[in-house]
C-alpha positions in Angstrom: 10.3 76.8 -29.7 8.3 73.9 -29.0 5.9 74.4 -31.5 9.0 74.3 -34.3 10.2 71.4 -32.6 6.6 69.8 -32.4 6.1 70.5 -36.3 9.9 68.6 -37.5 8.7 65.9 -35.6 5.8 65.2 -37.5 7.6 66.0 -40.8 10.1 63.5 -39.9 7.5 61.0 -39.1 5.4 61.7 -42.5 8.3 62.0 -44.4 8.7 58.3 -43.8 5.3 57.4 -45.6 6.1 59.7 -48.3 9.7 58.2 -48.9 7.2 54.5 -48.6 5.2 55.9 -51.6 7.8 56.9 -53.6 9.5 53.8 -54.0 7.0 52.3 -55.7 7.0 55.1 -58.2 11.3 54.8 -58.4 10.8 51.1 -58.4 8.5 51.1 -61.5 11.2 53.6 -62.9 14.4 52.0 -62.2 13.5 48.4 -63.7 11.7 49.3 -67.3 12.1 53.7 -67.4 8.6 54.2 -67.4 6.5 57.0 -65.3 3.8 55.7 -63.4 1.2 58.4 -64.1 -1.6 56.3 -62.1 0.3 56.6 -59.1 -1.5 59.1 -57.1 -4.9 57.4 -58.4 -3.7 54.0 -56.8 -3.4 56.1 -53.9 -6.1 57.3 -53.6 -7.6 54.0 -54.3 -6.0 53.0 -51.1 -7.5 56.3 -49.3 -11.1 55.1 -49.9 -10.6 51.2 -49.5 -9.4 52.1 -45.5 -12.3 55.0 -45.7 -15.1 52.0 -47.1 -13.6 49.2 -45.0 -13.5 50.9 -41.9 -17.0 53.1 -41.8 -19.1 49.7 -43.6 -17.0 47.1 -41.6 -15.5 48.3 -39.0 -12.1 46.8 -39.7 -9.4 48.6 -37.8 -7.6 50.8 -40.5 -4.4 48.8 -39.5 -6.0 45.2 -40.0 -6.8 45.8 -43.9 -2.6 46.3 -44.9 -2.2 42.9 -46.3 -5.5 43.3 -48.4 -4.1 46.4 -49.5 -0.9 45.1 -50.3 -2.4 42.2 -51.9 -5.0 43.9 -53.8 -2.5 46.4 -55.3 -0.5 43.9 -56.4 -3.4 42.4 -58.7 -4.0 45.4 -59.8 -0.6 46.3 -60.9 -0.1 43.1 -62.6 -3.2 43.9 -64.9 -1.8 47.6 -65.1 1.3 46.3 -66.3 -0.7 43.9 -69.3 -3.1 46.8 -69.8 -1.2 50.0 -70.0 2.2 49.2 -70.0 3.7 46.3 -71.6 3.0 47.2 -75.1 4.9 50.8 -74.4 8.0 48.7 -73.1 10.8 49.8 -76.1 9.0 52.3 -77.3 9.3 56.5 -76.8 8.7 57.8 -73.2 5.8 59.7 -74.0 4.2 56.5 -74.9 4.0 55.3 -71.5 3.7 58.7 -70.1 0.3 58.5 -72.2 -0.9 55.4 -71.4 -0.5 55.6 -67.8 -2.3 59.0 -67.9 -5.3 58.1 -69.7 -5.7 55.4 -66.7 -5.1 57.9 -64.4 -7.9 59.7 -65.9 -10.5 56.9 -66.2 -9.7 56.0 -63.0 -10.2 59.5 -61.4 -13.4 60.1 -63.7 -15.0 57.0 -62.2 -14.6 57.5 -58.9 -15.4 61.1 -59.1 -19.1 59.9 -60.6 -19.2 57.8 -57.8 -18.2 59.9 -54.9 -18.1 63.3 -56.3 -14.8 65.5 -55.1 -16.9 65.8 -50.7 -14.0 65.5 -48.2 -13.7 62.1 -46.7 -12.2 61.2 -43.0 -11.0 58.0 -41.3 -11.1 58.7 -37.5 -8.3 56.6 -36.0 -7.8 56.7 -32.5 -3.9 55.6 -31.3 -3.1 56.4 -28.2 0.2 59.2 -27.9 3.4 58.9 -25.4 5.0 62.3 -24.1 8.4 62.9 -23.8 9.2 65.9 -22.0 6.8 69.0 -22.6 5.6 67.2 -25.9 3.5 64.0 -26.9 4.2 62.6 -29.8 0.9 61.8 -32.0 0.4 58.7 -32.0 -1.2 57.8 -35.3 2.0 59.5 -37.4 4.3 57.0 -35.5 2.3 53.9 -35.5 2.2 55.0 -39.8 5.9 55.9 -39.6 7.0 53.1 -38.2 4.8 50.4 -40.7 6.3 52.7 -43.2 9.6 51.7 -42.5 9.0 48.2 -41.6 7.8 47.9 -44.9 10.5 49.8 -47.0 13.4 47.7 -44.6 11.0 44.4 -45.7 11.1 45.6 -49.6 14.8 46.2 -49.3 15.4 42.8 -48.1 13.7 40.9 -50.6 15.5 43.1 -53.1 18.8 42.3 -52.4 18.6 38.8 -50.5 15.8 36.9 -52.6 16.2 34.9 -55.9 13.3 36.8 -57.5 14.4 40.4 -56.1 18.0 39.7 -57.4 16.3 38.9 -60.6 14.6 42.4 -60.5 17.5 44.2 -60.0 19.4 42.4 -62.5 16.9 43.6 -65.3 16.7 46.9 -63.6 20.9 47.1 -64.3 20.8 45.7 -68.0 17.5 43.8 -69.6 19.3 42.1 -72.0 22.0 40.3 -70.0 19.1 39.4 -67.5 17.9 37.6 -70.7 20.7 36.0 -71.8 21.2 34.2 -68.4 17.0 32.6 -68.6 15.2 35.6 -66.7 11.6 36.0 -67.6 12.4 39.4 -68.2 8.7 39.9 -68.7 7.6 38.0 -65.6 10.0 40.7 -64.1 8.2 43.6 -65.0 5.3 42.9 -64.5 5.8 41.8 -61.0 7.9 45.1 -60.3 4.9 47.1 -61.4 2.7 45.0 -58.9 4.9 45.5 -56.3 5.2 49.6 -57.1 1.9 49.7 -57.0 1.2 47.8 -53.5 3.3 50.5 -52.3 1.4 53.3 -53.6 -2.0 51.6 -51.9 -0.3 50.8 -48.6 0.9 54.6 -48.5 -2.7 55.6 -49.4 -3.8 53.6 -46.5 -1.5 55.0 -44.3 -2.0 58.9 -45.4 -5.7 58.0 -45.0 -5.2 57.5 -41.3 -3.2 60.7 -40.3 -5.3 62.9 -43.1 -8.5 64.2 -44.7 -9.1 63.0 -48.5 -10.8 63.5 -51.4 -10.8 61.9 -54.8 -8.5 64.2 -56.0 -6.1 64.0 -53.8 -3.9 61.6 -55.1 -2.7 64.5 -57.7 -0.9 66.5 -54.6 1.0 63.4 -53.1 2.2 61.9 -56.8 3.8 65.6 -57.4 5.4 65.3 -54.0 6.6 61.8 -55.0 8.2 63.6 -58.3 10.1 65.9 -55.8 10.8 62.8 -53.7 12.1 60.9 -56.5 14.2 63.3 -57.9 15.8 63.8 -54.2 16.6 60.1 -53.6 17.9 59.7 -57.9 15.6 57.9 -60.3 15.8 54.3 -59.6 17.3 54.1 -56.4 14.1 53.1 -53.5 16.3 53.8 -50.7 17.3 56.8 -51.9 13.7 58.0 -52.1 12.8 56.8 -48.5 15.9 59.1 -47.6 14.1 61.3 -49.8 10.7 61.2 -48.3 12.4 62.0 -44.9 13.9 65.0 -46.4 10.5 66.0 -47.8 9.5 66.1 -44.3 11.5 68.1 -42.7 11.4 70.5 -45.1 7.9 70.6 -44.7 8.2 70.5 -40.7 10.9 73.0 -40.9 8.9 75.8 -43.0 5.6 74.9 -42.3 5.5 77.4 -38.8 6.7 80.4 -40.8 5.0 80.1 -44.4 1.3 79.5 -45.3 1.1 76.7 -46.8 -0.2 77.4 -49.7 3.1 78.1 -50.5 4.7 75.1 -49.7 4.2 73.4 -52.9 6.0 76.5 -54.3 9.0 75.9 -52.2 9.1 72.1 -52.7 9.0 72.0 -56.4 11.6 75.7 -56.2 14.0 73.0 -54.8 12.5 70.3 -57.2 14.0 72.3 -59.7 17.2 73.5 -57.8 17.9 70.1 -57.5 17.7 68.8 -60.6 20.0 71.1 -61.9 22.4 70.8 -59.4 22.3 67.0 -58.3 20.4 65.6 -61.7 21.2 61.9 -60.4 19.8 62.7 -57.1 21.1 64.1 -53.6 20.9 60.3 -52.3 21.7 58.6 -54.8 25.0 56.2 -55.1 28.0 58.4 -56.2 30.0 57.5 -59.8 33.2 55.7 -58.8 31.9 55.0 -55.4 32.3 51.4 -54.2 
């Protein structure tokens, strides 16, 4: 019984970082309907900047966040002018195509450069017990940045001038235009900002799991099934949807192997979108 009770625990706690993760990708979705298909490559690009700064500097893996945030904000600004704002208008699969081929180039290169060998960050935070069982501390130190973050992202949503102005375009692009929002300033910095998300979660994944370059492919597919949980669009319903991740995971993880837990997840991936297509979390028609 402890065991079960041991393994929700840490699905709770790793749910949160997924839930982090996928608001960048429902971010990206919600403001201009576009797929990021690099997600799980910026990632992993994340996994290997705490792996490289940590083994060649000895940075403590919780010191480089703000570079991470930072740097995956550049980057997702020159996403946004290099795969993206061209496909803004025109069919799905444009986007869906352009962002994939980056994926790709992106996974090609660092495949030449590191090949697919397992890489480890050893990280060493100290656990507290309660009762019979000690939690881990790594998974709550990267729970708990998880949430301070997605309560930090949800803030600046809702009580800045510039997050206002991301939601308003998010609700209806050409009204945000006719009141003087650089609708394309917009974007572009809601892609940056999706993107930093997907690099901080790869930082924290890196601390609490082994990684290779190919990695990122498992974790965007669990940010689908995140996604569609929380309803496209909607970051704190994919936080809420992370945590549900999590305990599913936590909850089936003592009885099944788990190579068939992908199964399961994308069985109620599936389920879901048939049943709730906006989303288990998401904000009800009608609903005040």
């Amino acid at each position: 019984m402890l065991g079960i009770f041991a393994s929700v625990i840490d699905g709770l706690l790793v749910g949160l970082v997924y839930g982090l993760a996928a608001m960048g990708l429902t971010l990206i979705w919600g403001v201009m309907d576009v797929v990021n298909l690099t997600h799980g490559a910026m990632m992993v690009a994340g996994m290997f900047a705490l792996y490289l700064l940590t083994d060649a500097l000895g940075v403590s893996p919780y010191a480089i966040l703000p570079v991470a945030l930072a740097g995956g904000f550049l980057v997702g600004i020159l996403l946004y002018w290099v795969a993206i704002h061209r496909m803004i208008g025109r069919p799905p699969l444009m986007s869906l195509l352009s962002t994939f081929s980056v994926n790709l180039i992106l996974i090609g290169i660092g495949t030449a450069i590191w090949g697919t060998a397992l890489f480890n960050v050893s990280v060493s935070v100290p656990g507290f017990s309660v009762g019979r069982y000690t939690f881990p501390g790594a998974h709550v130190l990267a729970a708990a940045l998880a949430a301070m973050i997605a309560c930090l992202l949800y803030l600046f949503l809702h009580y800045t001038r510039l997050g206002k102005a991301i939601r308003a375009v998010a609700n209806n692009r050409e009204a945000a235009e006719l009141v003087a929002i650089p609708t394309t300033r917009v974007l572009a910095i809601s892609v940056g900002i999706g993107v930093a998300l997907a690099v901080v979660s790869g930082v924290l994944i890196g601390t609490l799991f082994p990684f290779t370059i190919l990695s990122g492919d498992g974790y965007q597919l669990k940010g689908f099934v995140v996604t569609v949980l929380g309803g496209l669009g909607n970051p704190i319903g994919a936080l809420m949807g992370g945590v549900a991740l999590g305990l599913l995971e936590g909850v089936i993880t003592p009885f099944v192997p788990v190579s068939w837990t992908l199964v399961i997840e994308f069985t109620l991936f599936v389920v879901v979108l048939i049943a709730f297509p906006d989303g288990i979390f998401a904000p009800r028609r009608g609903a005040s």
